[in-house]
N, C-alpha and C positions, 0 to 999 in steps of 0.2 A: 495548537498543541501538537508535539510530533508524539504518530502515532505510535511509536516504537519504546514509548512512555507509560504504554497499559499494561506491557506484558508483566503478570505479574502482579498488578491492581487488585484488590477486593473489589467484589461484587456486594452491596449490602439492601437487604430489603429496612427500608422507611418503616415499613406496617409490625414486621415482627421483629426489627433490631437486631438483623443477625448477618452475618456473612454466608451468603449462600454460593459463593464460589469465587474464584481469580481467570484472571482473564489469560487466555494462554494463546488467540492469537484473533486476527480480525479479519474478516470477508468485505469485501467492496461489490457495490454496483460499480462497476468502471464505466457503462451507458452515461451514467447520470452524475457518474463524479464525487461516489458520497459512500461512506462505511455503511454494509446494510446490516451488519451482526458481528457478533461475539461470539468466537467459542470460547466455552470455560472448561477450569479445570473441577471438578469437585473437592468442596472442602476434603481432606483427609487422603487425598488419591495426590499422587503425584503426575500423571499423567494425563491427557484430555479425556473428561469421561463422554463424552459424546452429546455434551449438552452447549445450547445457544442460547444467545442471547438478543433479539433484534433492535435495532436502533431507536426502532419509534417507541419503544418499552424503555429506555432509559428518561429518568428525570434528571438526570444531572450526570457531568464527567468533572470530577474537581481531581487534583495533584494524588490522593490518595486513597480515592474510594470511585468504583460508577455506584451511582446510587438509582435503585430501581424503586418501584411503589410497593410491591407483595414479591414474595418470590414463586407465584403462581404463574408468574411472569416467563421463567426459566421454559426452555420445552430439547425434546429430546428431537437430537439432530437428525435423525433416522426418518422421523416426521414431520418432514420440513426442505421436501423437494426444491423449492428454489433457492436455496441454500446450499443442497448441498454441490455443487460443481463453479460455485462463486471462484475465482482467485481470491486468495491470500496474503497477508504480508509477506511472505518467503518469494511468492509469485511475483509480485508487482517490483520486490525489491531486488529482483535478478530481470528483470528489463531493462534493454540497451536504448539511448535513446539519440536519435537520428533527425538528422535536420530535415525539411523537405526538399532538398536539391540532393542530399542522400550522408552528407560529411557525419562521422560519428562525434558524437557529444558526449559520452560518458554513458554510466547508468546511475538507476537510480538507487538513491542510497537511503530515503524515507520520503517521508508523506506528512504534510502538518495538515492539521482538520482545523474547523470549529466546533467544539466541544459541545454546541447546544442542539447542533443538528447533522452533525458528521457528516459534513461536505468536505472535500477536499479541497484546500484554499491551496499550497502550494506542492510542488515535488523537488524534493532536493534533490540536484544530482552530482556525483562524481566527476570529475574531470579528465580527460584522454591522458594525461602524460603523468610521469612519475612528477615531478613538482606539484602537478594542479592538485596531485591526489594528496598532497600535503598542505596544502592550502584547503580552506573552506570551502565549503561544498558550494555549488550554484544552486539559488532562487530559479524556479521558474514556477508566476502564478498558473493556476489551474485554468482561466478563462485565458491564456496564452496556449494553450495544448492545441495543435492541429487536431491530435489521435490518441487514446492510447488503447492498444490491442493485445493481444495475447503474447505477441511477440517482441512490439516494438512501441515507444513512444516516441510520436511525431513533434517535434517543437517547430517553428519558425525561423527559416534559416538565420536571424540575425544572430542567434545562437551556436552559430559555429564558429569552434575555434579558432585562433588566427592564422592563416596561411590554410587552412581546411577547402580552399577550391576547389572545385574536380574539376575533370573533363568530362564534358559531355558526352564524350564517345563512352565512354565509362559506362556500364551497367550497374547500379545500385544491387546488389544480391542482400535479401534480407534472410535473417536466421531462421534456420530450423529448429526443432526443440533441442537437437543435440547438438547445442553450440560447445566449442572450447573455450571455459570460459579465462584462461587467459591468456585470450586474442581480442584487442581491442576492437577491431574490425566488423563488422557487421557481415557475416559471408552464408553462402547457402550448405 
């Protein structure tokens, strides 16, 4: 399922048949490769009210609902330190991703999970040049990741593009938070 599919999803508790919020964006463990929470937005609010939702607390993610047990389930984001400094989908979907010989690969354009336990199965990503970015994105499964970090994902060089050889004399320079971002290049 791509993750980019919930924004916007009801939240519904099982127990009291109600919508107790929409999902307005998602937190990753990136260690472990897997969504660990939900913020939501409060019914009636437009905006994030500051509540979560954790993965292990969802019973189901179907096309138009996550369906939860109670909505006793909910808890406020404020209390709930490992949470809160997680990356984002905003975050993971503005990383550049880089072969490990250094050629750039694109970034990443989403994320498909398994819905029953929100692992990340694949990353899709964007392609270097005006064409590729017109063409379908790239597959690259999740158990193919050298890395992926705050800054950068690491894939397997067979993933670079064609004619993307360096030279060795080359220093690989990876990004700082305040990349330009359009600059395909991976630079310090």
């Amino acid at each position: 399922m791509d993750v980019k599919s919930l924004k916007g999803i009801a939240v519904v508790s099982i127990e009291q048949g109600e919508k107790v919020g929409m999902v307005d964006n998602v937190l990753f463990d990136l260690e472990n490769r897997r969504i660990i929470a939900f913020k939501l937005i409060k019914p009636g609010l437009m905006r994030s009210g500051g509540i979560v939702l954790t993965m292990t607390d969802v019973e189901n993610i179907g096309k138009d609902a996550v369906m939860i047990r109670n909505k006793d389930k909910i808890r406020e984001l404020k209390n709930e330190r490992d949470l809160q400094n997680r990356p984002d989908l905003a975050s993971l979907s503005s990383l550049r991703v880089v072969t490990q010989d250094g050629a750039y690969v694109g970034k990443v354009a989403t994320v498909q999970f398994e819905p029953r336990n929100g692992v990340i199965t694949d990353l899709e990503i964007t392609g270097t040049g005006l064409i590729d970015r017109l063409r379908r994105n790239k597959s690259i499964e999740a158990r193919e990741l050298v890395s992926i970090g705050s800054d950068v994902v690491v894939v397997p060089d067979r993933y670079a593009p064609a004619g993307a050889a360096r030279d060795d004399d080359e220093p690989v320079a990876l990004p700082d938070k305040a990349t330009n971002k359009d600059d395909d290049r991976i630079r310090s």
